[in-house]
C-alpha positions, 0 to 999 in steps of 0.5 A: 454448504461450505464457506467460499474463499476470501481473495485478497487481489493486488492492485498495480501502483502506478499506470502503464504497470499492469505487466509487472503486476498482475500473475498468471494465478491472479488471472485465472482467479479473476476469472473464477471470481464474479463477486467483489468487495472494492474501495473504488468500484470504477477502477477496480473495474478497470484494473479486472479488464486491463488483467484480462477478466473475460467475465462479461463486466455486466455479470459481476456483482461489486460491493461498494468499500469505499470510504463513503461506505465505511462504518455501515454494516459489512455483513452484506459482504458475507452473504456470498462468501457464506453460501460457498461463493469465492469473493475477491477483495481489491483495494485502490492501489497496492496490498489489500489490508497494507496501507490500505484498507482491508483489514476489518473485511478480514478480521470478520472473514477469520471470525466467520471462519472463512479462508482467506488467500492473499494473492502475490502482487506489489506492496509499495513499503517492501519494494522501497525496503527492498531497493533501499539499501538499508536493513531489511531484516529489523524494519518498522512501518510507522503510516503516516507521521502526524499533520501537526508541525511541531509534533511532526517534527518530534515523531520524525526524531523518534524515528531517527532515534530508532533507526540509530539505536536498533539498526532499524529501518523506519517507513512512513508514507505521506498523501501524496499533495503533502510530501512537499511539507514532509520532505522539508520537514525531515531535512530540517529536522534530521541529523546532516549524516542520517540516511533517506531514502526516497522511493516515488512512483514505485513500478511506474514510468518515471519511477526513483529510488535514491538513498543519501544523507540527508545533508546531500538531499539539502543540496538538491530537494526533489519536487514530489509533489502528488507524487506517491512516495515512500520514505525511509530513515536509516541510521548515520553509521 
C-alpha cells in the first residue's frame, strides 16, 4: 500500500483572523483529513472547527506535539501515514517547520519517503518582510537573539553590521513577555540612523507595521509587551 501524504497546515497568527487565513484548498483538505500531528491539541482543535471541519471532532485521531511530548519516539506518528493514511500537521501558530516546530516531523517524512505538501497560509517573518520597506530579496532570519544582556547586545551589532555590509535585512523575533527588554536593547545599542521596523499582531485587530530610524523610535518607545512581534534591521543608508 502506498505511503499517505504529510500536510503541513497553517495556522491563524492572531484571533478574529480566520478569514484572512484559511483557503478554500485548506478546506476541503481538513475535511480529507481525520488524523492529526498538533503542538496544542485544544487549539488546534479549535483552529479545525472555526475553518469549517464538518468531520464529527469525536472521529478524529491527534497525536500530542507538544513540547511535553517532544524528545519521545515519533514513530507513533507514521503508522498512519505508512498504511496510506493522509495526516495533517498543525503547529500553534503560523507555518509549521518556521519558527516553530515541525521540522524533524518532516525531516522523518523525506526519510521515510512520504510526500509532504505545505498548505498557503501566513508566516509572520514574510509579511513583516513584506510590509517593511526593506530588501526582500537578501534577508536573513536569525530566531531569537540571546537572553544574556551583554551578549544580546553584540548579537544585535552582528546584525547591524550585516545589515550595512550586504544590504541584507535582519529578522528576529523574541517570546512575546520579553520584547520590552529587546526593543531597549536595540535602541540602545543601535546606530541613531539604522532603520527598524517593528511588525506586531501581524493579520489581527490591532495589528502595526511601522519602520523608523532608530533615533525616531527613542522619541516615542511602544509598549509591546506580550505582544507578538517582529523586528527587523535594515541599513542606515
Amino acid at each position: 500500500m502506498p505511503n499517505g501524504t504529510l500536510f503541513l497546515i497553517p495556522v491563524p497568527l492572531a484571533e478574529n483572523a480566520t478569514a484572512k487565513t484559511f483557503t478554500p484548498y485548506l478546506v476541503d483538505t481538513i475535511n480529507h483529513i481525520s488524523e492529526y500531528i498538533v503542538e496544542n491539541e485544544k487549539t488546534a482543535r479549535r483552529f479545525l472547527k472555526e475553518a469549517g471541519l464538518k468531520t464529527p471532532q469525536s472521529e478524529l485521531t491527534v497525536h500530542d506535539y507538544g513540547k511535553h511530548a517532544r524528545g519521545a519516539s515519533i514513530k507513533p506518528y507514521f503508522v498512519g501515514l505508512q498504511s496510506g493514511k493522509d495526516v495533517g500537521f498543525m503547529s500553534e501558530a503560523g507555518c509549521p517547520g518556521v519558527a516553530d516546530p515541525g521540522s524533524e516531523i518532516v525531516a522523518e517524512a523525506h526519510k521515510r519517503g512520504i510526500k509532504v505538501v505545505p498548505l498557503v497560509g501566513p508566516s509572520s517573518i514574510l509579511l513583516a518582510l513584506m510590509a517593511s520597506g526593506f530588501n526582500g530579496q537578501g534577508f536573513a532570519f536569525q530566531g531569537y537573539l540571546p537572553i544574556d544582556k551583554a551578549e544580546r547586545s553584540r548579537r544585535i551589532r552582528e546584525l547591524e553590521g550585516l545589515a550595512d555590509r550586504l544590504n541584507q535585512t535582519q529578522i528576529f523575533i523574541e517570546t512575546p513577555f520579553r520584547n520590552n527588554p529587546m526593543l531597549e536593547e536595540i535602541l540602545r545599542t543601535g546606530h541613531p540612523k539604522t532603520k527598524l521596523c517593528i511588525a506586531t499582531n501581524l493579520t489581527g485587530e490591532d495589528e502595526s507595521v511601522q519602520t523608523k530610524t532608530i533615533a525616531d523610535w527613542q522619541t516615542q518607545v511602544p509598549d509591546l509587551h506580550k505582544k507578538p512581534t517582529i523586528f527587523l534591521l535594515s541599513r542606515s543608508i
